[in-house]
C-alpha positions in Angstrom: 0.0 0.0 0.0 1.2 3.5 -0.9 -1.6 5.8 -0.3 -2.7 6.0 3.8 -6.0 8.3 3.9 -5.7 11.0 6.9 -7.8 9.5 9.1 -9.8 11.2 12.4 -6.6 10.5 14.4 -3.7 12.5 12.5 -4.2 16.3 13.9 -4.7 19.4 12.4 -1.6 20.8 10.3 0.2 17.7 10.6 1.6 15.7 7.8 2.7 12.7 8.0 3.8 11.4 4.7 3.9 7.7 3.3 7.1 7.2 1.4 6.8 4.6 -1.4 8.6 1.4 -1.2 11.6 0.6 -3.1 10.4 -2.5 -5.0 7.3 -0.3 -6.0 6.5 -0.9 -10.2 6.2 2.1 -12.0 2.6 1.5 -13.1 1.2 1.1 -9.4 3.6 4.4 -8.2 2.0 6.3 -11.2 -1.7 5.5 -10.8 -1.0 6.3 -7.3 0.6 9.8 -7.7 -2.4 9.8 -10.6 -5.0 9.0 -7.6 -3.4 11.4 -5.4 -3.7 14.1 -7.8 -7.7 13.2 -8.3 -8.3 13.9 -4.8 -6.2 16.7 -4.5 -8.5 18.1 -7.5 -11.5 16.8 -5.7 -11.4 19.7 -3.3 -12.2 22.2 -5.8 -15.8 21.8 -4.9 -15.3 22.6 -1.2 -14.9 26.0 1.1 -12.5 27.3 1.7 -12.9 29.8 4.5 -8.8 30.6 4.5 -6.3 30.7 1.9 -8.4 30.5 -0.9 -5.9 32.2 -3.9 -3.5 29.6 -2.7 -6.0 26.7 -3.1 -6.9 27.7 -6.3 -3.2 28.3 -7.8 -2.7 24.3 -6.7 -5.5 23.0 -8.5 -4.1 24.6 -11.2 -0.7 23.7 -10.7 -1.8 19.9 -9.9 -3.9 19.9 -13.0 -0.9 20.4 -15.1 1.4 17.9 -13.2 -1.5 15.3 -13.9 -1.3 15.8 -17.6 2.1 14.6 -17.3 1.9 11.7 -15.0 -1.0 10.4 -17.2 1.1 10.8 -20.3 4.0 8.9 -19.0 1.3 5.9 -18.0 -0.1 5.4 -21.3 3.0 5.6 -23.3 5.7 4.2 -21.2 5.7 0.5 -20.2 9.7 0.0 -19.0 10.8 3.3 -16.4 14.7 3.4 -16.0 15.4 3.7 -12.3 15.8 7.2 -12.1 12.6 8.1 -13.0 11.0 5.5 -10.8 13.3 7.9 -8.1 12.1 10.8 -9.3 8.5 10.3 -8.9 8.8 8.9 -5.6 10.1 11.8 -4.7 7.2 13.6 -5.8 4.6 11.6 -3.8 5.3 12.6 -0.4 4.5 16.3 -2.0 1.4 15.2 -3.3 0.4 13.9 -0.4 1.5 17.1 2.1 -0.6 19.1 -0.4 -3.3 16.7 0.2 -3.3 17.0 3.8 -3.0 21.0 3.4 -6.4 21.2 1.5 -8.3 18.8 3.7 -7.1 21.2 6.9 -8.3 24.2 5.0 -11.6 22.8 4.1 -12.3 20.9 7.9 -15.7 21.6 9.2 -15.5 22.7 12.9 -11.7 24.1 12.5 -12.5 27.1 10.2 -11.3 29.6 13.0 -8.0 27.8 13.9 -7.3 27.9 10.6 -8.0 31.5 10.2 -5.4 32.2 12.6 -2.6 29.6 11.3 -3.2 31.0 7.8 0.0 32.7 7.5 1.5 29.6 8.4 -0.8 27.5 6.4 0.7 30.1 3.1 4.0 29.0 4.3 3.2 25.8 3.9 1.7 25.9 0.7 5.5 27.9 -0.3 7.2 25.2 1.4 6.0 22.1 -0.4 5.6 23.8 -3.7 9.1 24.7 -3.3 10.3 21.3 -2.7 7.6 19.7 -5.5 9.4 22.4 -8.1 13.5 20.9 -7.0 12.0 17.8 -7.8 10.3 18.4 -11.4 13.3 20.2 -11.8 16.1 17.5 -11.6 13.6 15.3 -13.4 15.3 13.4 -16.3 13.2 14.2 -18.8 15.2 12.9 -21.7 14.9 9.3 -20.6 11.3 9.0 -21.0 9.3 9.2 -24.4 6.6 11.8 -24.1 5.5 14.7 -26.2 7.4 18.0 -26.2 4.0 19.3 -24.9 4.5 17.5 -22.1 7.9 18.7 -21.4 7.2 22.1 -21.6 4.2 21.9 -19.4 6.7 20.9 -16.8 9.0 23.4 -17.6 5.9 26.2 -17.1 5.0 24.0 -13.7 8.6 24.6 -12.5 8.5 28.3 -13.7 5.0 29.1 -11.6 6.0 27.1 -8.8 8.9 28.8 -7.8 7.7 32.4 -9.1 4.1 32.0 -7.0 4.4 33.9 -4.0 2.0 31.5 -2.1 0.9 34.7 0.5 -2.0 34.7 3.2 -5.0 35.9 1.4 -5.5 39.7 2.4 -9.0 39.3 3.7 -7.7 36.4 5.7 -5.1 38.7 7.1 -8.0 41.3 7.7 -9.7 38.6 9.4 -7.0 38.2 11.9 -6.4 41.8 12.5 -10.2 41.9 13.6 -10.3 38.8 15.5 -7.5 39.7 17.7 -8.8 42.6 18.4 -12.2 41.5 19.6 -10.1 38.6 21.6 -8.3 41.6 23.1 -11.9 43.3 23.5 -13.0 40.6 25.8 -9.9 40.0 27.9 -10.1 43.9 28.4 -13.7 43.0 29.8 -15.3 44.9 26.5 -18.5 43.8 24.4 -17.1 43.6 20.6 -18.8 44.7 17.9 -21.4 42.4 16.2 -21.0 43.9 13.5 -17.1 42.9 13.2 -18.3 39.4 14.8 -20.6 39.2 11.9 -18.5 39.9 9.3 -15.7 37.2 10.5 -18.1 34.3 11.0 -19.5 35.3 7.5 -15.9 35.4 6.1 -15.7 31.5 7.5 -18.8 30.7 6.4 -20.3 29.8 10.2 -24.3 30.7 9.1 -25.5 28.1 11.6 -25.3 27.6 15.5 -24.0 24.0 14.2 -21.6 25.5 13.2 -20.0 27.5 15.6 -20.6 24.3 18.1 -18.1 21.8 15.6 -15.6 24.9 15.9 -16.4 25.0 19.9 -15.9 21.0 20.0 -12.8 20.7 18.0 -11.2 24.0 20.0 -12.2 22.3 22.6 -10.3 18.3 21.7 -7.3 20.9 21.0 -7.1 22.3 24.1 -7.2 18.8 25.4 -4.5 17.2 23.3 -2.3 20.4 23.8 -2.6 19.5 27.8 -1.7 16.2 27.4 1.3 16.8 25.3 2.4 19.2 27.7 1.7 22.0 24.6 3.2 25.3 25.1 1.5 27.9 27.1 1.3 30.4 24.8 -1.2 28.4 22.4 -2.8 27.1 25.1 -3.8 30.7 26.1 -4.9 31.2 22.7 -6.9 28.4 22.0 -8.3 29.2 25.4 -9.4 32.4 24.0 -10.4 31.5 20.6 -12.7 28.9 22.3 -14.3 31.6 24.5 -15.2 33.7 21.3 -16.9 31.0 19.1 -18.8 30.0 22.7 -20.0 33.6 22.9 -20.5 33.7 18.9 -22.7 30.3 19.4 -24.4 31.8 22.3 -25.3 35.3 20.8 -25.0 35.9 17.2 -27.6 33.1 16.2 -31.5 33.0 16.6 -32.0 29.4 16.7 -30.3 26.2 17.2 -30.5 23.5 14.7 -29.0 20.1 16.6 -29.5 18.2 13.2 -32.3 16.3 15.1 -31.6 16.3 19.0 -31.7 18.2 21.3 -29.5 18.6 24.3 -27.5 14.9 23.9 -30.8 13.5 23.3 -31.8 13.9 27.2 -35.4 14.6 26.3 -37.8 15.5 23.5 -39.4 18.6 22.4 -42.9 16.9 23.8 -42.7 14.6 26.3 -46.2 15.1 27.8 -49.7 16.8 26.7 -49.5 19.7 28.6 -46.0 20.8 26.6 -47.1 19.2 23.3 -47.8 22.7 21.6 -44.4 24.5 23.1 -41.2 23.8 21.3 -38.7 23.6 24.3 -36.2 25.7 22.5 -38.4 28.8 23.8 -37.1 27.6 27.6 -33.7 28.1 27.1 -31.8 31.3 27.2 -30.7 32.9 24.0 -27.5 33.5 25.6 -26.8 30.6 27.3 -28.5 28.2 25.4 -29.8 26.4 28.6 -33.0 25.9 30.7 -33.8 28.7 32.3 -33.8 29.3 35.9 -34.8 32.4 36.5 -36.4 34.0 33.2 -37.1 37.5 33.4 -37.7 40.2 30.1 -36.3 43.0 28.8 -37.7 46.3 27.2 -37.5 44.7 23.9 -39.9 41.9 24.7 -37.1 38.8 24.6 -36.7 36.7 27.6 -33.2 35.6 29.2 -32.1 33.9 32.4 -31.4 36.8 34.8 -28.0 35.6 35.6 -27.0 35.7 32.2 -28.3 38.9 31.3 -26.8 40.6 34.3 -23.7 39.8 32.8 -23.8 41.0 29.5 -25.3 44.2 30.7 -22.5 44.4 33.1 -20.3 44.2 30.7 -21.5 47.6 29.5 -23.9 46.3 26.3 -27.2 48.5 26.0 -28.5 46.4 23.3 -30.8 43.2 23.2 -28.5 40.7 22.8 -31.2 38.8 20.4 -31.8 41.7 18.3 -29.1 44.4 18.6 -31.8 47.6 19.2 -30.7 49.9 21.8 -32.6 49.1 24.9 -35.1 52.0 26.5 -34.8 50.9 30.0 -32.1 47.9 31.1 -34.8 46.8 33.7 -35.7 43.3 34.2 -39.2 42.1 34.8 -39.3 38.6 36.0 -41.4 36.2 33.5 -43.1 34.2 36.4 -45.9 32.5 33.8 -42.3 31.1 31.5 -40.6 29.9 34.8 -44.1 27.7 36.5 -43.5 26.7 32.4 -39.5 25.8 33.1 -40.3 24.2 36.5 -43.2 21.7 35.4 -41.6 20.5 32.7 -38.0 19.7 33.9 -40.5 18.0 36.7 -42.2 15.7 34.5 -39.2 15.5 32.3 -36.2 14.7 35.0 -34.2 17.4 33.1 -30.5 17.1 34.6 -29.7 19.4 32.1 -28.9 22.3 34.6 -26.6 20.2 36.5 -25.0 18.8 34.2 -24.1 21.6 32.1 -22.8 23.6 35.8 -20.3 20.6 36.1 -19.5 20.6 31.9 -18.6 24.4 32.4 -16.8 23.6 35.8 -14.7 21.0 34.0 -13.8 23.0 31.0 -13.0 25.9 33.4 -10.4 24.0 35.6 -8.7 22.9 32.5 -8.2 25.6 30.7 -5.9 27.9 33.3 -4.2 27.6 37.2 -6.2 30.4 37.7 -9.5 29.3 37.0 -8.9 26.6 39.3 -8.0 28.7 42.2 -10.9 30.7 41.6 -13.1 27.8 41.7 -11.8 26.1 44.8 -12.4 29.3 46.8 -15.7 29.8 45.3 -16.7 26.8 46.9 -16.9 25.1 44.2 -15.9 21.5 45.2 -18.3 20.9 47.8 -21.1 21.3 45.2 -19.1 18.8 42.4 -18.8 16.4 45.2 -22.4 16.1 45.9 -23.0 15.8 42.2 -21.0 12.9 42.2 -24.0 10.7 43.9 -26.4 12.4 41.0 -28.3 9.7 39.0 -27.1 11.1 35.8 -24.0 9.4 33.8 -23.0 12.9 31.9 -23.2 14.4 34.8 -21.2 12.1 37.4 -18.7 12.1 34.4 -18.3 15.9 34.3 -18.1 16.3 37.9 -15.4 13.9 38.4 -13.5 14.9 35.2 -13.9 18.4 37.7 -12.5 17.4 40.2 -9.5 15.7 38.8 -8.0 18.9 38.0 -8.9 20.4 41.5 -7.4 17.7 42.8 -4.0 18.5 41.1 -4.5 21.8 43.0 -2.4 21.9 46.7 -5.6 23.7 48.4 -8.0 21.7 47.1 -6.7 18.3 48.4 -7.7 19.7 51.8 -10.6 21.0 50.6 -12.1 17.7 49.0 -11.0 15.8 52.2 -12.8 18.1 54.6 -16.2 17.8 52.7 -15.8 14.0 52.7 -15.0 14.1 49.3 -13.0 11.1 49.5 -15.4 8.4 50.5 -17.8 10.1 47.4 -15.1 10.1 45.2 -14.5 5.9 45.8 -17.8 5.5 45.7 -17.4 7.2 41.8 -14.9 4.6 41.5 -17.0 1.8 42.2 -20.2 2.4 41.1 -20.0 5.2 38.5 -22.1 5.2 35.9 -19.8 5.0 32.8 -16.2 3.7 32.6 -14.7 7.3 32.0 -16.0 8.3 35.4 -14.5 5.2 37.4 -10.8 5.8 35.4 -11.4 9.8 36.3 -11.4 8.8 40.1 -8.8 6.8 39.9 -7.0 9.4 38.7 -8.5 12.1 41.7 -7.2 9.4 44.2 -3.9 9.5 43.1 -3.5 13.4 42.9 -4.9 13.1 46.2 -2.4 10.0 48.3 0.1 12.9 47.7 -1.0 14.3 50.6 0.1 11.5 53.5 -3.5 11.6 55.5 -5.4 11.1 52.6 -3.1 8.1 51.6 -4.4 6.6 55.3 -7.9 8.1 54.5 -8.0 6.2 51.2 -7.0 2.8 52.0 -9.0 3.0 55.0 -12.1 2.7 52.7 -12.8 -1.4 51.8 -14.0 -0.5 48.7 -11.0 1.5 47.4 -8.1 -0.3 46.7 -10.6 -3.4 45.4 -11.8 -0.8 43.3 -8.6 -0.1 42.0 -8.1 -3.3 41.0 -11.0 -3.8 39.3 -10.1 -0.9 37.1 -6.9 -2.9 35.7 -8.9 -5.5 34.7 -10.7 -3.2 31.8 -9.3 -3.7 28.3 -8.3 0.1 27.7 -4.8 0.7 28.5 -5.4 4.1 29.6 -8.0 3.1 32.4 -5.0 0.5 33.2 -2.7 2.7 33.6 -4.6 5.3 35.7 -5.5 2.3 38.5 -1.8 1.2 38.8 -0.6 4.8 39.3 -3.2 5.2 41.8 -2.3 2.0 43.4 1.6 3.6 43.5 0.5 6.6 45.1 -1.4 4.6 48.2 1.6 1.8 48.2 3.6 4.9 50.0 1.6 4.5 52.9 3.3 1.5 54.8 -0.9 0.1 56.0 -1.5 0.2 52.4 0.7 -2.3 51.9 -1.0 -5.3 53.1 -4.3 -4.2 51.9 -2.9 -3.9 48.3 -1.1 -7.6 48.8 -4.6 -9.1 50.0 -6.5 -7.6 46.8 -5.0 -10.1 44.6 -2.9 -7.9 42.2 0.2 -10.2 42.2 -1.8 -12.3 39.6 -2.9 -9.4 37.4 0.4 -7.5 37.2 2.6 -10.6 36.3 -0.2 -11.4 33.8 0.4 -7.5 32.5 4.1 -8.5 32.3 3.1 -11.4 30.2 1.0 -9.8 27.7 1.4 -6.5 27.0 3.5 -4.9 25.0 3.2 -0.9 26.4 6.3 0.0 27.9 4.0 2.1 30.4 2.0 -0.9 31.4 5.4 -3.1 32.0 7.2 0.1 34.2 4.0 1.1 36.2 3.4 -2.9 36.9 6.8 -3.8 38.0 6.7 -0.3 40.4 4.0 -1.7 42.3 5.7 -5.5 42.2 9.3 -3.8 43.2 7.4 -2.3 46.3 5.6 -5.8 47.0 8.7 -7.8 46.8 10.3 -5.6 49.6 8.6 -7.7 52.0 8.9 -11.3 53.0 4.9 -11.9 51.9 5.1 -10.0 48.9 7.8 -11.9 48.0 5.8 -15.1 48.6 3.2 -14.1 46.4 5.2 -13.5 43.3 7.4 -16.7 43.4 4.4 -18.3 43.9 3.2 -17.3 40.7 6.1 -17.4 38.5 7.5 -14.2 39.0 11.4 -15.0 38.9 11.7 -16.3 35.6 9.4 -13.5 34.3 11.9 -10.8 35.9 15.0 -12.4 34.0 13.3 -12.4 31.0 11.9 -9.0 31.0 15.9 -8.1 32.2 17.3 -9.8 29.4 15.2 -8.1 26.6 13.9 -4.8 27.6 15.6 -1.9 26.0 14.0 0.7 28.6 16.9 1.6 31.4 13.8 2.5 34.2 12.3 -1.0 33.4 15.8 -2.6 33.9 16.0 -1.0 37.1 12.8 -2.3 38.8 13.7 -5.9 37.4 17.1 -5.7 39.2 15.5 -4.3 42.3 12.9 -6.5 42.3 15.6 -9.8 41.9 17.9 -8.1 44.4 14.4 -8.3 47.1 13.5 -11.9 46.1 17.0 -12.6 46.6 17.4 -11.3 49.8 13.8 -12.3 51.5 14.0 -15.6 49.2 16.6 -17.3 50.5 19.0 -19.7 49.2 16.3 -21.7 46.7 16.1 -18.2 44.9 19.4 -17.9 44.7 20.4 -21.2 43.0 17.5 -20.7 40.7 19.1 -17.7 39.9 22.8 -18.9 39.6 21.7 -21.7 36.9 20.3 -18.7 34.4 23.7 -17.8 32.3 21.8 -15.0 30.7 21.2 -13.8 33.7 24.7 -13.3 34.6 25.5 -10.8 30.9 22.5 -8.8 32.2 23.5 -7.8 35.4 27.3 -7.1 34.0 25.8 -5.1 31.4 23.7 -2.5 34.7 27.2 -1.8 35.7 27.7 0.2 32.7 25.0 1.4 31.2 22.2 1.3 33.8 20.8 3.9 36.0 22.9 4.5 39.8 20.5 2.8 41.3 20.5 -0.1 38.7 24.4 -0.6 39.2 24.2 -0.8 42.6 21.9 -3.0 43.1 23.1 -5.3 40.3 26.5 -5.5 42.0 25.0 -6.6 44.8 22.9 -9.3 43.2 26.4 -10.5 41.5 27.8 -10.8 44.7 25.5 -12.9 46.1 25.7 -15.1 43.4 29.3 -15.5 43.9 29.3 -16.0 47.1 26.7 -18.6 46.7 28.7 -20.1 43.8 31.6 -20.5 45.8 30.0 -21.7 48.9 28.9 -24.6 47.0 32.4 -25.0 45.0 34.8 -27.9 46.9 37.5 -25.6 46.6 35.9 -22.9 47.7 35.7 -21.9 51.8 33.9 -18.5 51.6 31.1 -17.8 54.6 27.4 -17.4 52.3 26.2 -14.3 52.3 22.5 -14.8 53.4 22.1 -16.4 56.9 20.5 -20.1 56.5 17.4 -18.9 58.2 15.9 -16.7 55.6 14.1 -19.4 53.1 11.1 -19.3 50.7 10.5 -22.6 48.5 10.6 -21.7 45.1 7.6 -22.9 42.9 
């Protein structure tokens, strides 16, 4: 296979090109670079909402290029090898420029793309650049085409290299303005919706839809940047590009169209005969998009939730939000008739919605800045999360938690989640949460939270924690894995912990881990918890008895990974040491076992070389003990002895 099809995992502005094997024939590298061309061609009929002069000197430029490659198909059968060369040096090209149209025609990333689109240009420059060097040391003498042919490459060469490839200047006008607003609202100042109007126009966002695929994919951005420990400069500006198309979604657009659902689907626009003639839509608030709690009306007749139109007229706005007009009087008369309508409904309906959406926000606030989250623990915030945790709503347990997590990360808030109980409620998430995502998320809470020594008592104290724990590795996702066995790390620290986490039956499921998996992650984090185990006399029990010792030579012997090494030789140096002599001759018959250790003393970590020299010792010792000619005391008193199974 040549051709790999960006698929929903590659990211945004990345490229990662396919190059074509060596033993490729000519006729399957040219109908590739021919089919490559086609869909680079195929994107003609799609918007572009940036760099749109660019786009459309490629399809030109591509169109060309495919005249040639199709005329070198159909009249040459037999390629020397440096053509072959040539054109496989023109496919990764091909496929960069693929990837650079399908970014500038993504749905939902219109606005990112408005900002990168002076680097997007670049881009465009970049691989042009590199596709013209290539045409250009093309042996064209070697194959038999037409002299059209030739001098169409000739001309391709020519424009590549003379095109400037530039951000558009409405693009770059585009920018200007949506700085500026960006700068407007961190300034604490209503933009113009005018200007607002004008740049979701220029992106072609007509539709709340819209705006929410740019809100969602901001907001996976944000999420990846975090997790790839992004820099904090784009984080701050995705942060703040995110806040605009939420406003933009919440203000600039009458009515939502959720492509038939509403609200995840939580409830129907009828759901009873009392509501059958009201289309729920008129409950929510313009601006927030949400139920309404408190509805109360302006002079110009439209309804909002007080809370939410106290802030946008504190912000200074005169103006219905809804309709623009300047408003005669900003006072707010309550809508009691609408919120008897709000109440009975989300009464007959069991509409979370309210809830749920607090903890969304909550989450997506503790994520995006240190800040946020210091504002939110003294707000009192985590007391209310907490409770929501015991809410019979799976969205809304799974925000809450997700919460939490990142309050948990900050130093006030671990004694703040431990004072309200939160630690019991936050097992109990662990053990009976209503989706998978929420039981990983508190495993990941409880181990943000054993950093602080009581809690790590605290914690284990619970019966249902560390079984829970367990549980969790059991799931097939390694992530979910991964997040119960750091936990389980962070509560090993706590020397009462220890015995609980022996008694859980994890020996079993981390040598199995050992066995099968191939994550590098997995193996480290499993052999942590096994290399704290096997510090004690019972923990070492418990993994001879189920095959550990050969496991720990292999895994010695072929790992490649210098922290893995480590907890092997740690864990040998323990089972050696609490095992007794049967270990030890075990060990002594394993030549391998022998290169391993030698091999710590030079390339592993301190820690590593130590300990290996200390294992090799033994084994000397014990070698000569048992050698006729040897009369060296052992090492290990005779007492100390675990039978080996």
């Amino acid at each position: 296979m040549i051709q790999n099809k960006s698929g929903s995992g590659r990211r945004i502005l990345t490229y990662p090109v396919i190059h074509p094997c060596d033993s490729i024939s000519p006729l399957t590298l040219l109908d590739s670079l021919i089919d490559l061309g086609g869909d680079i061609c195929s994107c003609k009929s799609k918007f572009f909402s940036v760099n749109k002069r660019n786009a459309r000197e490629t399809f030109r430029q591509i169109t060309n290029l495919l005249i040639f490659f199709r005329e070198i198909r159909d009249t040459e059968s037999d390629l020397p090898d440096s053509v072959i060369l040539s054109l496989s040096e023109l496919h990764p090209s091909l496929q960069k420029i693929r990837y650079l149209l399908e970014d500038c025609t993504r749905n939902g990333a219109r606005a990112w793309m408005l900002l990168n689109s002076d680097r997007v240009a670049n881009r465009f420059r970049i691989v042009f650049r590199g596709l013209a060097t290539s045409l250009d040391v093309f042996p064209l003498s070697t194959v038999v085409i037409s002299n059209e042919a030739k001098d169409l490459v000739e001309l391709i060469v020519r424009q590549a290299r003379k095109a400037a490839f530039e951000p558009d200047p409405e693009d770059e006008k585009a920018v200007q303005d949506l700085m500026r607003i960006l700068n407007h609202f961190e300034e604490g100042n209503a933009p113009d919706p005018i200007e607002i109007r004008w740049i979701l126009n220029h992106l072609g966002i007509h539709e709340w839809s819209s705006c929410n695929k740019e809100v969602k994919f901001l907001d996976s951005e944000i999420g990846s940047e975090f997790s790839n420990g992004g820099k904090e400069r784009k984080l701050e500006l995705l942060s703040s590009l995110m806040g605009f198309m939420i406003y933009c979604r919440r203000v600039m657009f009458d009515s939502v169209d959720f492509e038939s659902q509403h609200l995840n689907g939580q409830y129907n626009n009828s759901s009873s005969e009392g509501f059958k003639g009201i289309n729920v839509d008129d409950l929510k608030c313009p601006i927030s998009l949400e139920m309404m709690s408190d509805p109360v009306t302006l002079s110009s007749g439209h309804t909002y939730d007080r809370c939410s139109i106290l802030k946008w007229l504190s912000s200074g706005s005169t103006t219905c939000p809804k309709t623009g007009e300047k408003l005669t009087s900003t006072g707010l008369v309550p809508n009691l008739v609408l919120k008897r309508m709000i109440q009975q409904y989300c009464a007959e309906n069991s509409v979370p919605i309210v809830m749920n959406k607090a903890a969304f926000e909550a989450w997506v606030l503790t994520k995006t800045s240190i800040f946020n989250r210091s504002c939110l623990v003294e707000s009192g915030t985590i007391s209310l999360l907490l409770k929501l945790l015991l809410f019979e709503d799976p969205n809304t347990q799974e925000n809450s938690i997700a919460a939490l997590l990142n309050l948990s990360k900050h130093s006030k808030g671990k004694g703040v989640m431990a004072e309200n109980g939160g630690l019991d409620l936050i097992v109990h998430a662990l053990r009976k949460g209503l989706k998978i995502e929420t039981e990983q998320h508190a495993a990941v809470t409880l181990f943000y939270l054993a950093s602080v020594e009581e809690n790590r008592a605290l914690i284990g104290e619970n019966p249902d924690a560390i079984p829970g724990l367990v549980d969790l590795i059991k799931n097939e996702n390694h992530h979910y894995k991964r997040n119960a066995l750091i936990a389980i790390s962070g509560l090993l620290v706590h020397p009462r912990n220890y015995w609980r986490v022996l008694a859980s039956g994890v020996v079993p499921l981390l040598l199995n881990l050992l066995r099968d998996s191939e994550r590098e992650d997995l193996i480290t984090d499993s052999l942590a918890i096994l290399a704290t185990l096997a510090e004690k006399i019972d923990g070492t029990v418990f993994i001879l008895h189920r095959g550990g010792l050969q496991l720990l030579v292999e895994i010695l012997n072929t790992s490649t990974s210098k922290t893995t090494k480590e907890y092997c030789v740690s864990m040998l140096l323990a089972l050696c040491v609490n095992g007794g002599l049967n270990v030890v001759a075990r060990l002594v018959k394993i030549p391998s076992l022998r290169r391993s250790l030698y091999s710590q003393l030079s390339e592993g970590t301190s820690r590593a070389r130590k300990k290996a020299h200390a294992i090799i010792k033994i084994l000397h010792q014990f070698y000569e003990k048992n050698n006729p000619s040897a009369s060296v005391t052992p090492v290990l008193p005779q007492e100390r002895f675990v039978h080996v199974w």
